[in-house]
N, C-alpha and C positions, 0 to 999 in steps of 0.2 A: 339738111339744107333748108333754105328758109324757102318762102312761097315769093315765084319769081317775079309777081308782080308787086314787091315791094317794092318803094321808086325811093331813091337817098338823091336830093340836088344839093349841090358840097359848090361853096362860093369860098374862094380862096387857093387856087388851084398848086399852092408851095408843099414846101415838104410835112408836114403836118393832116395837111388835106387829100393831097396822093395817097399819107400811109392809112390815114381811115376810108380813101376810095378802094385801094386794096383790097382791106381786110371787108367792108361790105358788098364788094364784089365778089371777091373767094365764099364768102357764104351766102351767094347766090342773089344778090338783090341787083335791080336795077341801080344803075350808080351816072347821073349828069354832071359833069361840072359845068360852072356858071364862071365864064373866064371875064375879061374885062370888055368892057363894049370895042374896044379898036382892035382884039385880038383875031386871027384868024380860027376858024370855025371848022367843027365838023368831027374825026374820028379819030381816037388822037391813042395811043398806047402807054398804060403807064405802067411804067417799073419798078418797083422794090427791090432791092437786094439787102443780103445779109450775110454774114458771115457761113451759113448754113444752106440757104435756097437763094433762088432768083424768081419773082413771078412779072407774068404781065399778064396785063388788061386792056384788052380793045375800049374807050369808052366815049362814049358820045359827045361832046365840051360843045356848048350854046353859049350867045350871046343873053343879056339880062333879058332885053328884049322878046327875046325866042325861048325863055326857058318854059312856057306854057303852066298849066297849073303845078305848083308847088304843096306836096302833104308833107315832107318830111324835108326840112331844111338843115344844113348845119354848116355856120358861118365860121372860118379858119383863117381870115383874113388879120393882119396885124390890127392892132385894136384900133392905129388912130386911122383905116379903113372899116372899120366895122359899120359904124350910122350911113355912111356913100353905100355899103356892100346890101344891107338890109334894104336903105332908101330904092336901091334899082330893082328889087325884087317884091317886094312889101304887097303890093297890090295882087301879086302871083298866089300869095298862102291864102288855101281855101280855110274854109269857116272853120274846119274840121281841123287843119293843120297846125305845126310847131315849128320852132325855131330853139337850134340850142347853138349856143356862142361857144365857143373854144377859143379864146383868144388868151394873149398874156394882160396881165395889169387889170383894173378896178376901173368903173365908172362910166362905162359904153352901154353895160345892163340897161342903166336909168336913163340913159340920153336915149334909147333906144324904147324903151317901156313908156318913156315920155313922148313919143313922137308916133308911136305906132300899140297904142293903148289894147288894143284887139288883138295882138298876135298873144298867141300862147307859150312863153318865154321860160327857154332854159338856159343854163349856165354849165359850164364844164371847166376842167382843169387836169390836167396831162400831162406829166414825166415823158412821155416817152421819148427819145434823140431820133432827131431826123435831120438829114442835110441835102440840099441838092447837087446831084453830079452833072445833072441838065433838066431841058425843061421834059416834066413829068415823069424824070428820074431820077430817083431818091437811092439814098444810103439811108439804113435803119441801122443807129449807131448802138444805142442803147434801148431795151425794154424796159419799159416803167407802167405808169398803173394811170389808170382812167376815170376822174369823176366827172358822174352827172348830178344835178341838183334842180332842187326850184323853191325859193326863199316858202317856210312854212308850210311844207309837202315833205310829209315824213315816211312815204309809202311809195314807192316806184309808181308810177301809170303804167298802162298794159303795155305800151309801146315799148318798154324798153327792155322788156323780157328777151324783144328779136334781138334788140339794138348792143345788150350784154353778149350774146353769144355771139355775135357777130367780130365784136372789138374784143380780146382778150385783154384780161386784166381789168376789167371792168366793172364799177360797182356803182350802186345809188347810195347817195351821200344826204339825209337830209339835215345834216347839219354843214350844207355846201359851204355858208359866208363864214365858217369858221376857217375849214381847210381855204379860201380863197385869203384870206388875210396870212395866213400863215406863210403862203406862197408870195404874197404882196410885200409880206416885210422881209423874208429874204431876199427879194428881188430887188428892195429898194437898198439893199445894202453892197449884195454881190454885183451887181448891172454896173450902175455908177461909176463905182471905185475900179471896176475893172477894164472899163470903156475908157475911162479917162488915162490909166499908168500904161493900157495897155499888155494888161498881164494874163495869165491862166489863171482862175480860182485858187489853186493852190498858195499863191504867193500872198495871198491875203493872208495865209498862218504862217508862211514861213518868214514873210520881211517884217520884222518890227514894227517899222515904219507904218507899213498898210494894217499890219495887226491894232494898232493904237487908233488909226481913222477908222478902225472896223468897228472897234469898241464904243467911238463918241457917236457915233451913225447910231448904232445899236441901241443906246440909250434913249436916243430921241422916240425912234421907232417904237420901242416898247411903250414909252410914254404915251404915245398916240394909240396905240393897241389897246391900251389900258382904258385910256379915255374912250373910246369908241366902243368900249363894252366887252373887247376880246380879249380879258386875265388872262387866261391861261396860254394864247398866242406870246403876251407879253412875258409871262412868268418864262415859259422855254425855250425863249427866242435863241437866249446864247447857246442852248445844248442844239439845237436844231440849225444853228449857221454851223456849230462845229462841224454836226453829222454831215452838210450836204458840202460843205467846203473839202472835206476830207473823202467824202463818193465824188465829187467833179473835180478833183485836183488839176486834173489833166486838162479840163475842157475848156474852151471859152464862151464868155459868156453870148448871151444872143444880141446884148446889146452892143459887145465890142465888134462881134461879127458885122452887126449893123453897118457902125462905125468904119470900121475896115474897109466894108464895100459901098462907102459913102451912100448909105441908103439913110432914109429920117429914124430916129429911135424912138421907141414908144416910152418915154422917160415919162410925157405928160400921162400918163394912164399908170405910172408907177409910183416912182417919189412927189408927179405933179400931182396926183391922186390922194397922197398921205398928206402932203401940203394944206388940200380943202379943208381935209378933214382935222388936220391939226387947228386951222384959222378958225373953224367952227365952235372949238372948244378951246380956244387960247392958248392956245400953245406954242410956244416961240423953237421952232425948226431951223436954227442958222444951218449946222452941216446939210441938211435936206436941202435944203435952199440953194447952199454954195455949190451944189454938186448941179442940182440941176441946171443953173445957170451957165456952168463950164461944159456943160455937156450939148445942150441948145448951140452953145457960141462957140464948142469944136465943130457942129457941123453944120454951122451958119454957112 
């Protein structure tokens, strides 16, 4: 067990944030969440289920206001809440303290590193499926695998020795912005295309049709991999859409889920994301462009 006065405050209180409130609570740490300034307050239970167990968790849930000093932060919020999520807390992370992101999509890092130059900034990326059945309880759909990272840190920090045992499946990655592109250019191919026909994953190999927009999407993207320094993301783009289009046949993606329950999509943190990056180094993105545009103006 770990030493109980470890303190984890988890801003982002969805199913993501539950399943890591969970698991650093069953291994003994103190666990706050930081819900939203209008929420109600105070002691709140949260659940995990699986196919296998059920646990729960008495756990404390603060206002930003109230969440008092901050050593160990970790932000779970959708990306294009991340800068609001950090901004209400920022002043809370003592000298000594971290922040590590878990969000989906690129480019919150540096809007965040830019704005709050003193925090000591990590980055993460996570497979694992999670869905909510209500509030602060989760369905754990799928087990998947955990990075942490920090650009140019090729050696864990001591912190994370607790923080691996804690989360299973968990590793340090110091070559994060690789695996972070690799995730970015799937996402900006499977998200899209699936939000918009409104399909499963799967239908992107089996309909023609969507297999041919998968192909010209793909190209661009590698293009932009390639320019931005990440070859080998580019070189195995196509084997790596097959792999995960053929593991999530079934599933849908998070952006049509989005979509579905009329919530905003983080499109701009994804293909908006690839877009900069494309303009930076000239490179003319039509299908990027046209997807994102139809996707903004379905849920204008």
């Amino acid at each position: 067990m770990s030493d109980a006065k470890t303190h984890w405050h988890i801003i982002g209180a969805g199913a993501i944030g539950c399943l890591f409130a969970d698991a650093l609570a069953r291994y003994g740490c103190e666990v706050t969440l930081i819900l939203r300034p209008d929420s109600a307050t105070g002691e709140r239970t949260v659940i995990v289920e699986n196919d296998a167990t059920c646990s729960a968790h008495a756990l404390n849930t603060v206002s930003p206001k109230k969440s008092g000093s901050i050593e160990r932060l970790l932000v779970t919020t959708k990306a294009y809440d991340v800068q609001e999520a950090v901004a209400s807390v920022a002043a809370r992370v003592t000298q000594n303290g971290f922040v590590i992101l878990l969000a989906n999509g690129m480019g919150f890092a540096e809007q965040v590193k830019t704005a709050w130059p003193r925090l000591d900034l990590y980055c993460g990326i996570t497979t694992e499926g999670a869905y909510r059945l209500g509030p602060q309880h989760i369905r754990h759909a799928g087990f998947g695998e955990t990075r942490i990272g920090q650009s140019g840190m090729l050696s864990a920090p001591a912190w994370f020795t607790h923080f691996q045992h804690a989360v299973d499946n968990c590793s340090w990655d110091g070559a994060l912005q690789t695996a972070l592109w690799t995730k970015l250019a799937v996402n900006c191919i499977i998200n899209p295309i699936t939000a918009l026909h409104g399909c499963r994953n799967g239908d992107l190999a089996s309909n023609p049709r969507l297999a041919t927009e998968v192909a010209m999407l793909s190209d661009e993207v590698a293009r932009v991999c390639l320019a931005a320094g990440f070859s080998a993301v580019a070189a195995g783009l196509a084997k790596t859409l097959h792999e995960v289009i053929a593991a999530t046949a079934k599933n849908r993606s998070s952006m049509l889920e989005d979509v579905l329950a009329g919530r905003p999509t983080e499109i701009g943190y994804i293909n908006g994301y690839l877009l900069q990056v494309a303009h930076q180094h000239g490179i003319d993105t039509p299908h990027n462009r046209a997807l994102l545009d139809k996707v903004l103006a379905g849920i204008a």
